[in-house]
Chimera marker file (.cmm) of the C-alpha trace (Angstrom):
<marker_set name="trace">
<marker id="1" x="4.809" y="-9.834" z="13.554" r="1" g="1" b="0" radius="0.5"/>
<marker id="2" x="2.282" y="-12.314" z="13.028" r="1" g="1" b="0" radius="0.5"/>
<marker id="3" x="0.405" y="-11.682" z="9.356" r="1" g="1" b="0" radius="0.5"/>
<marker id="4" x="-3.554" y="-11.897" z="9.224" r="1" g="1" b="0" radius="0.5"/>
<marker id="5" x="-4.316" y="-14.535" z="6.349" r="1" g="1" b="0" radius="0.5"/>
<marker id="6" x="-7.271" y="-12.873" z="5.584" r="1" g="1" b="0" radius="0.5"/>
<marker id="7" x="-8.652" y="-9.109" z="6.048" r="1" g="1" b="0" radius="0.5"/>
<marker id="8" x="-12.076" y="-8.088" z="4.759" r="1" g="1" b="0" radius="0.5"/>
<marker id="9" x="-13.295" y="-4.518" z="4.285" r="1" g="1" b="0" radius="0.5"/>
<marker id="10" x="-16.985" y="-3.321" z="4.559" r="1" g="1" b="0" radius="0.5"/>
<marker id="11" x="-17.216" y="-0.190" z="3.291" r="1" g="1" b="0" radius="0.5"/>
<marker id="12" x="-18.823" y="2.066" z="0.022" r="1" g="1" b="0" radius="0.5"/>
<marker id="13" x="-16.510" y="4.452" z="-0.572" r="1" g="1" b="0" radius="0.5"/>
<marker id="14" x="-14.057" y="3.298" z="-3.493" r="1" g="1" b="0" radius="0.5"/>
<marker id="15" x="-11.787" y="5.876" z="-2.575" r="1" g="1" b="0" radius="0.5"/>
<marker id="16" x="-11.205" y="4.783" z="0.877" r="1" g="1" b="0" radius="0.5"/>
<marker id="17" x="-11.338" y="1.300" z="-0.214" r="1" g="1" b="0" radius="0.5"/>
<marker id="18" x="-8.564" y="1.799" z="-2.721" r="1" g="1" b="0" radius="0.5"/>
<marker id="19" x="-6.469" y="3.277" z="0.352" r="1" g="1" b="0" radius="0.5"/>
<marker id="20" x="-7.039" y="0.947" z="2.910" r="1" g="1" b="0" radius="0.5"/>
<marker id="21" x="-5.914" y="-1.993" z="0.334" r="1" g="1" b="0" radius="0.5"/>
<marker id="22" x="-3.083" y="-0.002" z="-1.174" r="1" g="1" b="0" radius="0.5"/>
<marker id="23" x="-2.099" y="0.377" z="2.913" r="1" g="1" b="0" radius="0.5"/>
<marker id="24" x="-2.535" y="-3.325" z="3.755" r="1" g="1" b="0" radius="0.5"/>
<marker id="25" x="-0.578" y="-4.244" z="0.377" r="1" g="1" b="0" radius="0.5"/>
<marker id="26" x="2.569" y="-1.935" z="2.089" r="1" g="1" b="0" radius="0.5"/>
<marker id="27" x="2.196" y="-3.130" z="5.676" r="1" g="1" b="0" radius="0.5"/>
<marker id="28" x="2.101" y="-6.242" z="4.688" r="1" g="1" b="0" radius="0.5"/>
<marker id="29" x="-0.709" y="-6.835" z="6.895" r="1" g="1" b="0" radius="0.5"/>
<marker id="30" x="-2.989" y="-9.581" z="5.449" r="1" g="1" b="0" radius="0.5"/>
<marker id="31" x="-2.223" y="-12.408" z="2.242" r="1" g="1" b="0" radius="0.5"/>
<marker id="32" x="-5.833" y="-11.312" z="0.825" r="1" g="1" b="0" radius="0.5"/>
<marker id="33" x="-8.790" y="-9.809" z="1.426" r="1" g="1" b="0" radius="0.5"/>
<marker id="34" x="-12.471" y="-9.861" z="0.923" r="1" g="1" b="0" radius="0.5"/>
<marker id="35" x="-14.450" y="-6.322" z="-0.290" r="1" g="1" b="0" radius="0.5"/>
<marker id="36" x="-18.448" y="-5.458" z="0.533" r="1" g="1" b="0" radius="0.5"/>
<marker id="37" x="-19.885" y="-1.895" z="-0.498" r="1" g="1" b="0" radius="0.5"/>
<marker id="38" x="-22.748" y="-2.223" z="2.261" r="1" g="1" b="0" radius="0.5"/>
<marker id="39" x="-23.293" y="-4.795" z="5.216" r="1" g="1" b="0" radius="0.5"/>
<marker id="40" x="-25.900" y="-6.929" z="3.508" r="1" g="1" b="0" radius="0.5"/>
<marker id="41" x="-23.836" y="-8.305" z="0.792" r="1" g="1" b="0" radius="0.5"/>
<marker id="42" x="-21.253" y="-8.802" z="3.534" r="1" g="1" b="0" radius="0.5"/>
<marker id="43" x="-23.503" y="-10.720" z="5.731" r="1" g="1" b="0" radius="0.5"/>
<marker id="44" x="-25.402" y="-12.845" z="2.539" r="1" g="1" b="0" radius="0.5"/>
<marker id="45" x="-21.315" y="-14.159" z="1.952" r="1" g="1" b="0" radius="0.5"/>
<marker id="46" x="-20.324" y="-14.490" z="5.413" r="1" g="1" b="0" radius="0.5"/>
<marker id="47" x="-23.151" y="-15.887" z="6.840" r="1" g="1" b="0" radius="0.5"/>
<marker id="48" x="-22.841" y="-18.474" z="4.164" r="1" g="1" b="0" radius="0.5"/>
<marker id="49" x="-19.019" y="-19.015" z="4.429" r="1" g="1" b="0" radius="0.5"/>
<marker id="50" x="-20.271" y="-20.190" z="8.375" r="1" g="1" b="0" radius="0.5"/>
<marker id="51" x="-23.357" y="-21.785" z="7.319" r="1" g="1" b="0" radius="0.5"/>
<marker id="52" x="-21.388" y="-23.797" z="4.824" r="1" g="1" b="0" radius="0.5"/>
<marker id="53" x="-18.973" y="-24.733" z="7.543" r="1" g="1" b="0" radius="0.5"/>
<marker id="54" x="-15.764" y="-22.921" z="5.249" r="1" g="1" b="0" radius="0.5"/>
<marker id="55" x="-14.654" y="-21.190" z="8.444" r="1" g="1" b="0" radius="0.5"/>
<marker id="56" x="-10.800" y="-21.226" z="6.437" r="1" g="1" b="0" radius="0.5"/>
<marker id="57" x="-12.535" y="-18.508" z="3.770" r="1" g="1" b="0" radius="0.5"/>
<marker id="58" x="-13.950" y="-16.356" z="6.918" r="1" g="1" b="0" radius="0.5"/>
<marker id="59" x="-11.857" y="-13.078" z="7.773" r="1" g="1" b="0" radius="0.5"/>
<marker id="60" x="-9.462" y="-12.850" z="10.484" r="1" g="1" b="0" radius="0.5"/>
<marker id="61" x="-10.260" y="-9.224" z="10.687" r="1" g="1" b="0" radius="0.5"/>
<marker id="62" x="-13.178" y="-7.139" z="9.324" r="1" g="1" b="0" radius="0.5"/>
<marker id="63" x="-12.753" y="-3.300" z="9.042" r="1" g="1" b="0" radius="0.5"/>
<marker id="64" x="-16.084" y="-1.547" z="8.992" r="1" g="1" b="0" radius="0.5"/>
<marker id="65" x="-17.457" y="1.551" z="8.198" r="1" g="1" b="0" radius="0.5"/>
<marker id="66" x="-20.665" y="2.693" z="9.813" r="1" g="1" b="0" radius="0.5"/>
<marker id="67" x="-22.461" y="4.772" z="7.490" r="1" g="1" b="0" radius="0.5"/>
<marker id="68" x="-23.187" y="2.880" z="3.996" r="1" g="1" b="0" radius="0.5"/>
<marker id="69" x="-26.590" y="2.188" z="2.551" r="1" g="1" b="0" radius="0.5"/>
<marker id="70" x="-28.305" y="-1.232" z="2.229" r="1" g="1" b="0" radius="0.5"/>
<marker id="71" x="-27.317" y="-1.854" z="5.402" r="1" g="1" b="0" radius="0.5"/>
<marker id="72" x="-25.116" y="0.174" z="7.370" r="1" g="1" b="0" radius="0.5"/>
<marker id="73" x="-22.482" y="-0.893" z="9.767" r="1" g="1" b="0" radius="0.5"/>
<marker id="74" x="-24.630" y="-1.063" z="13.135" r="1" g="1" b="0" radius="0.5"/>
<marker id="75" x="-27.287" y="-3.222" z="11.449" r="1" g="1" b="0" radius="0.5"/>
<marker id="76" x="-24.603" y="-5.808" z="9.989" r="1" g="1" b="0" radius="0.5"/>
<marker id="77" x="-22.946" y="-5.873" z="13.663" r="1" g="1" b="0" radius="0.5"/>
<marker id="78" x="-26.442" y="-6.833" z="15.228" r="1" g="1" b="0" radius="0.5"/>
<marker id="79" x="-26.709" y="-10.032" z="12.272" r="1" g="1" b="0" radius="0.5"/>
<marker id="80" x="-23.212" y="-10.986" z="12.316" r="1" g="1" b="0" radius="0.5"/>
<marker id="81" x="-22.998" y="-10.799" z="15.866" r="1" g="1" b="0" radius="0.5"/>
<marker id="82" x="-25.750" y="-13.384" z="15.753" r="1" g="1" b="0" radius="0.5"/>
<marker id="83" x="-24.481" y="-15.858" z="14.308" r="1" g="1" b="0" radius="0.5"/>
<marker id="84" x="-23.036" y="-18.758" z="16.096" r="1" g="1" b="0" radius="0.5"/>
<marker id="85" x="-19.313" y="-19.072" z="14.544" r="1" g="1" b="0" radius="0.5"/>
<marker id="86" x="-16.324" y="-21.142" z="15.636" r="1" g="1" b="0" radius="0.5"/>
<marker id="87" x="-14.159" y="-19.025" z="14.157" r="1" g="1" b="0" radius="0.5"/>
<marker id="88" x="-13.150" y="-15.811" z="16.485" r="1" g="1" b="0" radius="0.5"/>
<marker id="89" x="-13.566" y="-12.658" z="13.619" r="1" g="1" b="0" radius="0.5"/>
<marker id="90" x="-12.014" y="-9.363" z="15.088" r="1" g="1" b="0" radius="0.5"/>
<marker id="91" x="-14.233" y="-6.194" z="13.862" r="1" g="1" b="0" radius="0.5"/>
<marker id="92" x="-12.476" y="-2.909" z="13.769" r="1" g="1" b="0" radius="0.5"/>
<marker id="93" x="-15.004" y="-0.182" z="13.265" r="1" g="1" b="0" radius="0.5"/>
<marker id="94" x="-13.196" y="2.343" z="10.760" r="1" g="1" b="0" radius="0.5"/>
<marker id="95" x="-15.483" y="5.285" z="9.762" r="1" g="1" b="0" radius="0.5"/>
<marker id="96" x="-15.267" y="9.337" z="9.847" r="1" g="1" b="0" radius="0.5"/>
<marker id="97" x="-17.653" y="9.825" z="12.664" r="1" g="1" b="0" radius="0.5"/>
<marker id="98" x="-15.757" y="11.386" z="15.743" r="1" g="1" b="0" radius="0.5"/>
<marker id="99" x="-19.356" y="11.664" z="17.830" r="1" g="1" b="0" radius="0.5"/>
<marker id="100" x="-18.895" y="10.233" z="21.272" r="1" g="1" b="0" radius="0.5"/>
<marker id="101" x="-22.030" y="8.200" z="20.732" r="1" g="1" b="0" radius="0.5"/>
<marker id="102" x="-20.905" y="6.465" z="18.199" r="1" g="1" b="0" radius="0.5"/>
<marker id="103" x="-18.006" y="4.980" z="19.631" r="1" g="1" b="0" radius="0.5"/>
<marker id="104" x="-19.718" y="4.662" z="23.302" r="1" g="1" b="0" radius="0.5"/>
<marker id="105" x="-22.012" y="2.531" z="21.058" r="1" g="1" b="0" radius="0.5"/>
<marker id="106" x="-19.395" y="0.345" z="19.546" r="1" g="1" b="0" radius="0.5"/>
<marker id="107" x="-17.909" y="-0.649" z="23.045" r="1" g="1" b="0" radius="0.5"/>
<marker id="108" x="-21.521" y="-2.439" z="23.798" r="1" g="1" b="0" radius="0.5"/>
<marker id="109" x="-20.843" y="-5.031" z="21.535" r="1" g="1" b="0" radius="0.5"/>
<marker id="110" x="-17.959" y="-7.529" z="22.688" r="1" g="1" b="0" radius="0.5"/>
<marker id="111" x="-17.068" y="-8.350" z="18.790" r="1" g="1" b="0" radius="0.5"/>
<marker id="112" x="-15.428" y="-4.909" z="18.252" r="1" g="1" b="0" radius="0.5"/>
<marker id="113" x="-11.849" y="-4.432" z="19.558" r="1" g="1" b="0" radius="0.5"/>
<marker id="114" x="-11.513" y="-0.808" z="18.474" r="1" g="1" b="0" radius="0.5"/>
<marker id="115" x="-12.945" y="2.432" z="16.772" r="1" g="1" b="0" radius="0.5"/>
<marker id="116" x="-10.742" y="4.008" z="14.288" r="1" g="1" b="0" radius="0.5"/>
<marker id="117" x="-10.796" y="6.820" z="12.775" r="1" g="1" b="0" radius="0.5"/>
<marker id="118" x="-10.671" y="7.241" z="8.906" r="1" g="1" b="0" radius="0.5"/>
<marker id="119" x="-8.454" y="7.339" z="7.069" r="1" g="1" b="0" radius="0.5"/>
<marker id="120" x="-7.151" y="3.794" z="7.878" r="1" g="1" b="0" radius="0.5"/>
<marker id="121" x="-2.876" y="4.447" z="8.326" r="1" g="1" b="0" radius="0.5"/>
<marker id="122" x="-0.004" y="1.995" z="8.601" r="1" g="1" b="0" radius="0.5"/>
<marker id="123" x="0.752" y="3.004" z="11.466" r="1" g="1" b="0" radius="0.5"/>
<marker id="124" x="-3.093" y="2.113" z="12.787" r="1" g="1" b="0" radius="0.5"/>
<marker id="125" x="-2.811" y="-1.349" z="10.663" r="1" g="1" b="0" radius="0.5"/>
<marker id="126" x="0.685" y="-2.498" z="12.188" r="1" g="1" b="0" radius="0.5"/>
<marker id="127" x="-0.623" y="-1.568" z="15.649" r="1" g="1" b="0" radius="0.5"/>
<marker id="128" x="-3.907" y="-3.830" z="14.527" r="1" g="1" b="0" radius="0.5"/>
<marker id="129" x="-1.423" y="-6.465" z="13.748" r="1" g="1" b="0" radius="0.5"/>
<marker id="130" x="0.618" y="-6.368" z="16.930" r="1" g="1" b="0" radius="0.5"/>
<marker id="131" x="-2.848" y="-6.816" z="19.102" r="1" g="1" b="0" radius="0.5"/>
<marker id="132" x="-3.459" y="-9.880" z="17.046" r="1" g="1" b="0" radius="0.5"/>
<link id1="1" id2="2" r="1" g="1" b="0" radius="0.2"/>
<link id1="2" id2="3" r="1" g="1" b="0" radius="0.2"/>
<link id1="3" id2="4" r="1" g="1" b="0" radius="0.2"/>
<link id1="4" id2="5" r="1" g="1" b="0" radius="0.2"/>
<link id1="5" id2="6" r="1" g="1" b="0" radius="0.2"/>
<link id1="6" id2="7" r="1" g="1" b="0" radius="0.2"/>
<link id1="7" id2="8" r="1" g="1" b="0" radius="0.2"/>
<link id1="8" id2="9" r="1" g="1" b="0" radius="0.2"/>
<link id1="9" id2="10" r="1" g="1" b="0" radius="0.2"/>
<link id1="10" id2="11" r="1" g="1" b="0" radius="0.2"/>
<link id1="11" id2="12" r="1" g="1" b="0" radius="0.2"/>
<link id1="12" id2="13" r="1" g="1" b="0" radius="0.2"/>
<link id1="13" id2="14" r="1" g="1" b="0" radius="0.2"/>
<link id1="14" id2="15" r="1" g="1" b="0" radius="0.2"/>
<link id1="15" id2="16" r="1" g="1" b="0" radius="0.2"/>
<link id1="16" id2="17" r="1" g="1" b="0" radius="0.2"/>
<link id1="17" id2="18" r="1" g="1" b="0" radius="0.2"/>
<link id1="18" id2="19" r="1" g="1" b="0" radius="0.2"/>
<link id1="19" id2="20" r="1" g="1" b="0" radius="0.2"/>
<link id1="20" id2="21" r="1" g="1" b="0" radius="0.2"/>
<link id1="21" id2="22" r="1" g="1" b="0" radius="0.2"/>
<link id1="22" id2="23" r="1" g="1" b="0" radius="0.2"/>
<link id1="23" id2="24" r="1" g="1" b="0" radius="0.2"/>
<link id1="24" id2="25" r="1" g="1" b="0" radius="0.2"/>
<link id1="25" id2="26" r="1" g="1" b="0" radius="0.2"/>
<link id1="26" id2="27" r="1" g="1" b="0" radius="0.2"/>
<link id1="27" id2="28" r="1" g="1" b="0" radius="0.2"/>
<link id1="28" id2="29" r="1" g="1" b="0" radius="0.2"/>
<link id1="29" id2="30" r="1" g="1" b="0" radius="0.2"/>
<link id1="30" id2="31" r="1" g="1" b="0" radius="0.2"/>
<link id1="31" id2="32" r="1" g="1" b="0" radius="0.2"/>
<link id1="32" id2="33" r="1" g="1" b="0" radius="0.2"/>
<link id1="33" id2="34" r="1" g="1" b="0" radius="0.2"/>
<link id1="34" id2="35" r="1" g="1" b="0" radius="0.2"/>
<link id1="35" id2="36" r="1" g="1" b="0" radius="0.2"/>
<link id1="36" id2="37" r="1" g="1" b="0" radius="0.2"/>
<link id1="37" id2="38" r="1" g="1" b="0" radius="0.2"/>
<link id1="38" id2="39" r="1" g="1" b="0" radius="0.2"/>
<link id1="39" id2="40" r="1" g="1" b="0" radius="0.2"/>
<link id1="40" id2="41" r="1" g="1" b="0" radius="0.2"/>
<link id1="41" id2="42" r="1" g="1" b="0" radius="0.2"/>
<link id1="42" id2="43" r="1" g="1" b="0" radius="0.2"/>
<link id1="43" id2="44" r="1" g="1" b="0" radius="0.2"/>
<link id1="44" id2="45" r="1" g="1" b="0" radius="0.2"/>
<link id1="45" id2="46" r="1" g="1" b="0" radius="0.2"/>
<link id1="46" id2="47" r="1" g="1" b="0" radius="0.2"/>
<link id1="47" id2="48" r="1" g="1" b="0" radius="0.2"/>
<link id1="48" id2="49" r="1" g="1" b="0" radius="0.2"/>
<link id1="49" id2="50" r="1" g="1" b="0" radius="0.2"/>
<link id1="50" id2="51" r="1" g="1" b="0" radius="0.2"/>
<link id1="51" id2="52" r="1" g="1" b="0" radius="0.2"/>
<link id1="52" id2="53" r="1" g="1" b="0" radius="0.2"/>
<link id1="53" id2="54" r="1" g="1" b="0" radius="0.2"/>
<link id1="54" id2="55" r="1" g="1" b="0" radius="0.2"/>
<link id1="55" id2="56" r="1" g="1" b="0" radius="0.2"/>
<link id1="56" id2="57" r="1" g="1" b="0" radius="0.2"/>
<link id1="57" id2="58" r="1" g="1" b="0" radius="0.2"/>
<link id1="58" id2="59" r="1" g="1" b="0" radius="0.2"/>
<link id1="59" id2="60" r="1" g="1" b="0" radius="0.2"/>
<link id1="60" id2="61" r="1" g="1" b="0" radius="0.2"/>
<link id1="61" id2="62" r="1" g="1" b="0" radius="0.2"/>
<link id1="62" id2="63" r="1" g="1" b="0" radius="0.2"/>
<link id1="63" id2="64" r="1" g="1" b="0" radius="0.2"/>
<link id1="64" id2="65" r="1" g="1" b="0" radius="0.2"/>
<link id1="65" id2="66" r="1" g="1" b="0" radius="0.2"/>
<link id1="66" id2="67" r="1" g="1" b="0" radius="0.2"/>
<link id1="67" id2="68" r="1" g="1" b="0" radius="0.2"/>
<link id1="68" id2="69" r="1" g="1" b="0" radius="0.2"/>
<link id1="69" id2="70" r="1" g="1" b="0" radius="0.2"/>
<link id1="70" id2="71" r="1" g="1" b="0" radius="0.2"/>
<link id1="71" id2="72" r="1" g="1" b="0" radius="0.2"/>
<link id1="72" id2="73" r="1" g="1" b="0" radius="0.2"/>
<link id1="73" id2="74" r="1" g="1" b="0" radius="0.2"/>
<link id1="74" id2="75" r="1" g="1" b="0" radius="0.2"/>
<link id1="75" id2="76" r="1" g="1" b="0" radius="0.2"/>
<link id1="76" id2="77" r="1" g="1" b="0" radius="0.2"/>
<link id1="77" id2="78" r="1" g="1" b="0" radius="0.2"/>
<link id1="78" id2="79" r="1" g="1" b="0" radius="0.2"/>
<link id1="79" id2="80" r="1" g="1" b="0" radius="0.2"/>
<link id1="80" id2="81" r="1" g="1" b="0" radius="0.2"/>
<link id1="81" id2="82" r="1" g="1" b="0" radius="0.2"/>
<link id1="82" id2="83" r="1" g="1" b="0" radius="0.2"/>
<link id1="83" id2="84" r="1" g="1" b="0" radius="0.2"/>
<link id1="84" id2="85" r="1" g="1" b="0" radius="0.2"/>
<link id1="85" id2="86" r="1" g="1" b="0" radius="0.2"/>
<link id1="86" id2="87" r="1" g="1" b="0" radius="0.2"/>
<link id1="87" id2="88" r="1" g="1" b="0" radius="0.2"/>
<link id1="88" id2="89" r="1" g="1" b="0" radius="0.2"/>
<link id1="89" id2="90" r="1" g="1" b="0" radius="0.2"/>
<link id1="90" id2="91" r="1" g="1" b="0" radius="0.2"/>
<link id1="91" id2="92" r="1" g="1" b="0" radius="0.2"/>
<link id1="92" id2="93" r="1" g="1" b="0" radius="0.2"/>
<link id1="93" id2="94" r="1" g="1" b="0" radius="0.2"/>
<link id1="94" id2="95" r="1" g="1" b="0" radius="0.2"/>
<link id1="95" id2="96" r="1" g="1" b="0" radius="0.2"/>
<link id1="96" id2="97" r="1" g="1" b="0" radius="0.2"/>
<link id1="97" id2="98" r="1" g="1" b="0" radius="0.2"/>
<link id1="98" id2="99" r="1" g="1" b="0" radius="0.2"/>
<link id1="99" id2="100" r="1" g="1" b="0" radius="0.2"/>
<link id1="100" id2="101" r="1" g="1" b="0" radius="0.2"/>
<link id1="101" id2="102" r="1" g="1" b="0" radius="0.2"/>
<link id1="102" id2="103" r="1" g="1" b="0" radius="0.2"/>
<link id1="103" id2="104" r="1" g="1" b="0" radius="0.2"/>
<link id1="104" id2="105" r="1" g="1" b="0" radius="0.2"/>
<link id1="105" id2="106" r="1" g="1" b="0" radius="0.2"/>
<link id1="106" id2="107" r="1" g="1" b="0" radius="0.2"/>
<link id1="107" id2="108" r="1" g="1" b="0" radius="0.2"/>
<link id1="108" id2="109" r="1" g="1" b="0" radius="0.2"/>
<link id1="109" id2="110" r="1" g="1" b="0" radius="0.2"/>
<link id1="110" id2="111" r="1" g="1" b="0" radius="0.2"/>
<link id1="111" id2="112" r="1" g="1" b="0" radius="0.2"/>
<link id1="112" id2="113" r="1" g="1" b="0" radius="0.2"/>
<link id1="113" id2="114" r="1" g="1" b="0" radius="0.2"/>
<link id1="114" id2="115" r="1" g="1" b="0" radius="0.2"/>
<link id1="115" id2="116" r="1" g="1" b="0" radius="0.2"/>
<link id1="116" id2="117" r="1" g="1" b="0" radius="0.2"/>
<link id1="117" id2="118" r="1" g="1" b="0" radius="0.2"/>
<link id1="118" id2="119" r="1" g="1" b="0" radius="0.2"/>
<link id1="119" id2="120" r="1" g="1" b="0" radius="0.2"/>
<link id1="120" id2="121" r="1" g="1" b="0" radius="0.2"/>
<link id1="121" id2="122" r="1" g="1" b="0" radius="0.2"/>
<link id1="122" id2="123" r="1" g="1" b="0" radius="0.2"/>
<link id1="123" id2="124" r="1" g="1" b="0" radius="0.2"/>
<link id1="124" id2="125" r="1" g="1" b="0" radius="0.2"/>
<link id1="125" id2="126" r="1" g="1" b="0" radius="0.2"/>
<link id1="126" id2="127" r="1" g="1" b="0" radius="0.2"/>
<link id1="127" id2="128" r="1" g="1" b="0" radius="0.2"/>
<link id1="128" id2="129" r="1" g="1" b="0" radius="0.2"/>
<link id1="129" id2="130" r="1" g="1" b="0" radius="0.2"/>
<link id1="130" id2="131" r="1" g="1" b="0" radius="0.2"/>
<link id1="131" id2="132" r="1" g="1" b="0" radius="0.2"/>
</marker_set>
């Protein structure tokens, strides 16, 4: 099983933050990770990470929520997606909405692999891991 060196989650809920690292810490499925509470501080440090050519501090994986203020999950995929990047990022979109729109949405953009549905399970990460 091949371990993603690093995982970062985009989300403002400390609850489901807490579980989703407590999760990856018992799967085993990353060696660290990288925590935003809204897409705009996630795409300020990213952004520069790529700008700054450190493409060995980028993600592997990002796990996204949708709904989060500053900038929610939609606008951050239209920046990151954006930016020209060596480095191939996988974006899971993880967030409680079950409308149909919302994940006909996310399968426009060619960044995000899947849309999962909160909360985040081992199960769901060592499946994530396998498609890796």
């Amino acid at each position: 099983m091949k371990k993603i060196d690093i995982a970062c989650i985009i989300d403002d809920d400390p609850i489901y933050v807490f579980g989703a690292k407590r999760t990856m810490e018992l799967t085993k499925f990353c060696k660290s990770y990288l925590i935003f509470q809204n897409g705009e501080d996630a795409l300020d440090k990213l952004s520069a990470l790529i700008l700054h050519d450190e493409l060995n501090k980028l993600p592997d994986v990002i796990l996204l929520d949708l709904n989060m203020p500053i900038m929610d999950g939609w606008e951050f995929l239209e920046e990151f997606t954006r930016i020209p990047c060596k480095k191939a990022v996988t974006i899971y979109i993880v967030s409680s909405s079950i409308d149909p729109a919302d994940v006909e949405r996310a399968k426009k953009y060619s960044s995000v692999s899947n849309y999962l549905i909160k909360p985040i399970t081992m199960d769901s990460l060592k499946t994530l891991i396998l498609a890796e």
